[in-house]
C-alpha positions in Angstrom: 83.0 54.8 120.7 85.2 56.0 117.6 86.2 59.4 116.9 83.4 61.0 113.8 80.6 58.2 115.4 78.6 61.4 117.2 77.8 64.9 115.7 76.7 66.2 119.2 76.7 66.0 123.1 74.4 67.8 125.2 75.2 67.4 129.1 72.7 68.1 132.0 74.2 69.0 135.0 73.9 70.2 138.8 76.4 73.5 138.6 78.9 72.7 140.8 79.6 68.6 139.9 82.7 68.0 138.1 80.6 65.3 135.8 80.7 67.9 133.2 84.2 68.9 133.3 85.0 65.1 132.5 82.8 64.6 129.8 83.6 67.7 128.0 87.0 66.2 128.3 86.0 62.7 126.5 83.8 64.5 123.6 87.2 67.0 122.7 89.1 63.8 122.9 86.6 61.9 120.4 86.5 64.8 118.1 82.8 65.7 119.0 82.3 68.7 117.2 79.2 70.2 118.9 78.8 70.1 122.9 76.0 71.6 124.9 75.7 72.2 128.5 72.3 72.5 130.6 72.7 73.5 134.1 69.7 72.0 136.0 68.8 74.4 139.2 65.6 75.0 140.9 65.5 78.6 140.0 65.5 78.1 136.5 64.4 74.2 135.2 64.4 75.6 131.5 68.2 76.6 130.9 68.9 77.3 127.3 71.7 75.1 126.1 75.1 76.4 126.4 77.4 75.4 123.3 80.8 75.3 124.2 83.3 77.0 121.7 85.7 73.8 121.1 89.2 76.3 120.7 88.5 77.5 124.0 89.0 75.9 127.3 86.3 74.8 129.4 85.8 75.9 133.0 82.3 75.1 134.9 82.9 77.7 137.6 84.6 81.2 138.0 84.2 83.0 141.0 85.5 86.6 142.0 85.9 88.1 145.2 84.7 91.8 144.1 85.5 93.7 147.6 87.0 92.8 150.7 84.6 95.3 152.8 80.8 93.5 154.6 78.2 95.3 156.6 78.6 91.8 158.7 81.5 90.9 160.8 81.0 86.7 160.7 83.1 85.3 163.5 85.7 83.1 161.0 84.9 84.6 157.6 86.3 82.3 154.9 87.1 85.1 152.9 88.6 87.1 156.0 86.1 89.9 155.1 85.8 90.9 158.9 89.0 92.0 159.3 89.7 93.6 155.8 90.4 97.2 155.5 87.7 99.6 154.2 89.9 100.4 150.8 90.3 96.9 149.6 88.5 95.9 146.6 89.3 94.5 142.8 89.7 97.9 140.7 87.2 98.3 138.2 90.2 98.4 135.4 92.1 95.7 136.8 88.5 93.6 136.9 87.5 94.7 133.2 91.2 93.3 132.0 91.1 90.0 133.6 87.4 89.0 133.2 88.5 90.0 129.1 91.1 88.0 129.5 89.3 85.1 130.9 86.7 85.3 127.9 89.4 85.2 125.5 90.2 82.1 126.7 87.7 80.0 128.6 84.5 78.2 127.8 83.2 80.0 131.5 79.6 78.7 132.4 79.0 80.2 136.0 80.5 83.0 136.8 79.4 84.3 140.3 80.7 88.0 142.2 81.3 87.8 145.7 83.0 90.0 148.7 82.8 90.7 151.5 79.4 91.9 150.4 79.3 93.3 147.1 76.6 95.5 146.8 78.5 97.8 149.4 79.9 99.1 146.3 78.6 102.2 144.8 79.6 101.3 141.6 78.6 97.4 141.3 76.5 98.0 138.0 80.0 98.9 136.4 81.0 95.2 137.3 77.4 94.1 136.5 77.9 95.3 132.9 82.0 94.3 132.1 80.9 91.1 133.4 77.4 90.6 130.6 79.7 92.0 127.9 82.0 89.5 128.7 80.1 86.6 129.2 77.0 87.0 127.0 75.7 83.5 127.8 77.2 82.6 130.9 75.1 82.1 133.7 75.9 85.5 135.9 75.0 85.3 139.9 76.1 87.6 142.7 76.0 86.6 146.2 75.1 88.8 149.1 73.6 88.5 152.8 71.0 90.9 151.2 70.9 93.4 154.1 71.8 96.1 151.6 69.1 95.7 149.6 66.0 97.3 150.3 68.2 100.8 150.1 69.8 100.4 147.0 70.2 103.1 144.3 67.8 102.1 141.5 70.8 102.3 139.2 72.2 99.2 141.2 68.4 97.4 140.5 68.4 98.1 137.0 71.9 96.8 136.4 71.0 93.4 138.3 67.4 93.1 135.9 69.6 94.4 132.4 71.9 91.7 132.9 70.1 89.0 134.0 72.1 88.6 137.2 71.0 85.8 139.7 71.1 87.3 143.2 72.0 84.2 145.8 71.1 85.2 149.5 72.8 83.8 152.0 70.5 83.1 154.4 72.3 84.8 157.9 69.8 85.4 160.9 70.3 89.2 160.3 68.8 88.4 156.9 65.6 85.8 158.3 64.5 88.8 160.1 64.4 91.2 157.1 63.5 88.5 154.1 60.0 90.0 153.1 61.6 93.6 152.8 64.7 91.7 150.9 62.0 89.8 148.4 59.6 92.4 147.7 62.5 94.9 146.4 63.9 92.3 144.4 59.9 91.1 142.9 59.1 95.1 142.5 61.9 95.3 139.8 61.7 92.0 138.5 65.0 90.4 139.7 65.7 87.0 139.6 67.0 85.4 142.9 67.4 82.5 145.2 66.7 82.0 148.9 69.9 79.6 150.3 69.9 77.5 153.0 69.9 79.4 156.4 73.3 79.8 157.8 73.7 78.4 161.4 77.2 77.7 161.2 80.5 78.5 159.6 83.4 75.5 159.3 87.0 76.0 160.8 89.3 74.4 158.1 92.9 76.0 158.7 95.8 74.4 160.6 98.7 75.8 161.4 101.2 73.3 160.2 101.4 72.0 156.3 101.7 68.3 157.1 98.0 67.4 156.0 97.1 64.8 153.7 96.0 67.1 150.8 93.9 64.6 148.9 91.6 64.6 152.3 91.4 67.9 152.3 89.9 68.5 148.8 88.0 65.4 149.3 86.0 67.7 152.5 86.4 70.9 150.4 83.2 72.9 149.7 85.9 74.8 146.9 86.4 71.9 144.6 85.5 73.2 141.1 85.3 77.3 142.2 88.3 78.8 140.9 88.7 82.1 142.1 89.8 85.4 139.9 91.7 88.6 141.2 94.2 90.9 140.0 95.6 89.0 137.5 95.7 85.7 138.5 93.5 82.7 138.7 93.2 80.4 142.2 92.4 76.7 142.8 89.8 78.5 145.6 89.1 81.9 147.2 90.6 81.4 150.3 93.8 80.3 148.3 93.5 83.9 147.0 93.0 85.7 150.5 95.2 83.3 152.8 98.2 85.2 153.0 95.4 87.9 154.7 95.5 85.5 157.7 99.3 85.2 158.3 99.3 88.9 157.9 96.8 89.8 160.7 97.9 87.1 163.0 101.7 87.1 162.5 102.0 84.0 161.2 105.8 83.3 159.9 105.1 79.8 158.6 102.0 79.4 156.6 100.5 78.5 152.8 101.2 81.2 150.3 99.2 81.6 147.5 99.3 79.7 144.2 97.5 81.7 141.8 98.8 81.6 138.0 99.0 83.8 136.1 96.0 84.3 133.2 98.0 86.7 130.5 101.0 83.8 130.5 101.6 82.2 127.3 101.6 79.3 129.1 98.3 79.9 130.3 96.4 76.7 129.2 99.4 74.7 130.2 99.3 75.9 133.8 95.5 75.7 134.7 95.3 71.8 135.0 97.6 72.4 138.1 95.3 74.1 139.9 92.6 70.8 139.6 95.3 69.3 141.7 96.4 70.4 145.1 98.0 74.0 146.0 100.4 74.6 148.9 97.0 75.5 151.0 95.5 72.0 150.4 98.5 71.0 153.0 97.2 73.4 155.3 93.5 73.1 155.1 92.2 70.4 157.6 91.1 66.9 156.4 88.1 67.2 158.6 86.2 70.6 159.9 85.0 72.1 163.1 81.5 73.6 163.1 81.4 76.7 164.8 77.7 78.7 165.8 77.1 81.4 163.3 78.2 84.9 165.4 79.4 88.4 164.7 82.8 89.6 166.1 84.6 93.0 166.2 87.4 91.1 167.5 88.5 88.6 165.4 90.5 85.5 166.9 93.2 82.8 165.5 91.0 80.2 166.8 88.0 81.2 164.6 89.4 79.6 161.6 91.2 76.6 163.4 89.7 73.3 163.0 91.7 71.8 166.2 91.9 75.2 168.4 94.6 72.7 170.6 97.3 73.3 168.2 97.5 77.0 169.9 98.6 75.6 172.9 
C-alpha cells in the first residue's frame, strides 16, 4: 500500500489485544488521515466508532489505581490493597491534573478506576465526573468486588448512570452470595455493568531476585497493554506502580523499584515507547505463576505473592 491510497481505517477490536495498537501505528505511518476504533465486548456489540485525533498519541488502555483502602483483605493482593493504610488514595487534585494531562496528550480508549475498592470513597462521583470531562468518548469502567453496592449514596448511583460508567464485578465468593442484591441496585438506576468470571484463585508472580528472563515474564503477564496512572507518573503496569509497597512492608533491601515516567515531561512522547518494553519489575516478575486458592487474611505473608515460596529458605 502507498501513502494517499486510503482515506480511512476503521479497526474492530477485543479491548485489551495489542492488534490495534499496531495498526494505528501502520495507518499514521501511511498517512491515513481518518482512523476508527470499535471495541467489540459482550456488554455492548454496538460501540460507536472512536476516531482517533492523529496529533495525539494513541493508547488502548489506561488504568488508575483510585485508593489503596478494600472492604476485602485477598490473601496476595496484586495491588497490595490488604495491607495499605486507611489514608492512602490518589488526591482528587492530583487525579484531575494528570487525567488533564493525559487527555492533552493521548488518543485514550479505555480508561478503567480501580483500588483497593473504589467505591469506599465518599467522594467517587468527583472522580466519576473529572474523568467524563476528560474523556468524553472514551469508554469509562470502574471495577469493584461490588459488596459496597447495595448501600451506596444515591449521589454515588447517579454519578455512575450520568457518565455512562461501566461497572466490572469481580466475581469474589463474598460477592456470589450477594449478586441479586448487587444487580437489582445497579438495574433499579439503570447502570450498565458486567458480571466477570468468578474468582477462585489469585497468581503469585514475584521473586525475590531480578535475574528473570523478562521477555517470559510479559509473555505470562495479564498487565501487557494496562498502563497504570498515579501521581504524576505513568507505569508499564499497576503493580509496577505499588511494588516498592512490598519491599516496604516486608523489609526487602533488594528489590524492583518503580519505573513510572513522568507525563508533564517535555519529553513525554519520547519516553512512553519505553514502557512497551520491559521495566526493572519485568526482571522480577516470575516467567511462570503459582495459583493460589482465593482466601482473606489479616495477616499478610511474603509467601503470598511468591511464585516459588522455596526461595525463602
Amino acid at each position: 500500500m502507498n501513502a494517499g491510497e486510503l482515506d480511512g481505517v476503521i479497526i474492530a477490536e477485543d479491548e485489551k489485544s495489542n492488534f490495534t495498537k499496531a495498526v494505528v501505528k501502520a495507518c499514521k505511518l501511511y498517512n491515513i488521515p481518518q482512523v476508527g476504533i470499535v471495541v467489540l465486548n459482550r456488554f455492548n456489540p454496538f460501540s460507536p466508532i472512536y476516531w482517533l485525533d492523529e496529533s495525539k498519541i494513541f493508547l488502548p488502555y489506561l488504568e488508575s489505581d483510585i485508593t489503596d483502602r478494600c472492604n476485602l483483605n485477598c490473601r496476595g493482593c496484586c495491588h497490595f490493597a490488604n495491607f495499605s493504610v486507611e489514608n492512602e488514595f490518589y488526591p482528587l487534585e492530583n487525579f484531575r491534573r494528570d487525567i488533564s494531562r493525559m487527555a492533552q496528550t493521548c488518543d485514550v480508549l479505555t480508561f478503567n478506576m480501580l483500588g483497593g475498592e473504589p467505591f469506599v470513597l465518599k467522594n467517587l462521583d468527583s472522580y466519576l465526573f473529572v474523568a467524563r470531562r476528560c474523556f468524553p468518548n472514551s469508554q469509562l469502567g470502574i471495577f469493584s468486588n461490588g459488596l459496597l453496592i447495595p448501600s451506596l449514596p444515591q449521589k454515588i448511583l447517579d454519578a455512575l448512570r450520568e457518565t455512562k460508567c461501566l461497572v466490572r464485578l469481580s466475581l469474589y465468593p463474598p460477592t456470589v452470595k450477594v449478586l441479586d442484591k448487587i444487580k437489582a441496585a445497579l438495574n433499579e438506576n439503570s447502570i450498565p455493568y458486567e458480571v466477570l468470571k468468578e474468582v477462585k484463585n489469585f497468581a503469585a508472580q514475584m521473586t525475590l531476585n531480578g535475574n528473570n528472563n523478562p521477555a517470559k515474564a510479559i509473555a505470562a503477564c495479564r498487565c501487557k497493554i494496562s498502563r497504570s496512572i498515579r501521581n504524576g507518573k505513568l507505569y508499564k503496569c499497576p503493580i509496577d506502580s505499588a511494588c516498592y509497597k512490598l519491599s516496604k512492608k516486608f523489609g526487602l533491601k533488594n528489590f524492583a523499584s518503580p519505573t513510572g515516567i513522568d507525563i508533564f515531561s517535555p519529553n513525554f512522547s519520547a519516553l512512553l515507547p519505553m514502557l512497551d518494553g520491559d521495566v526493572e519489575l519485568c526482571h522480577w516478575c516470575g516467567e511462570k505463576h503459582r495459583q493460589i486458592p482465593w482466601s482473606t487474611s489479616n495477616k499478610p505473608k511474603l509467601e503470598d505473592w511468591l511464585a516459588d515460596p522455596a526461595e525463602l529458605h
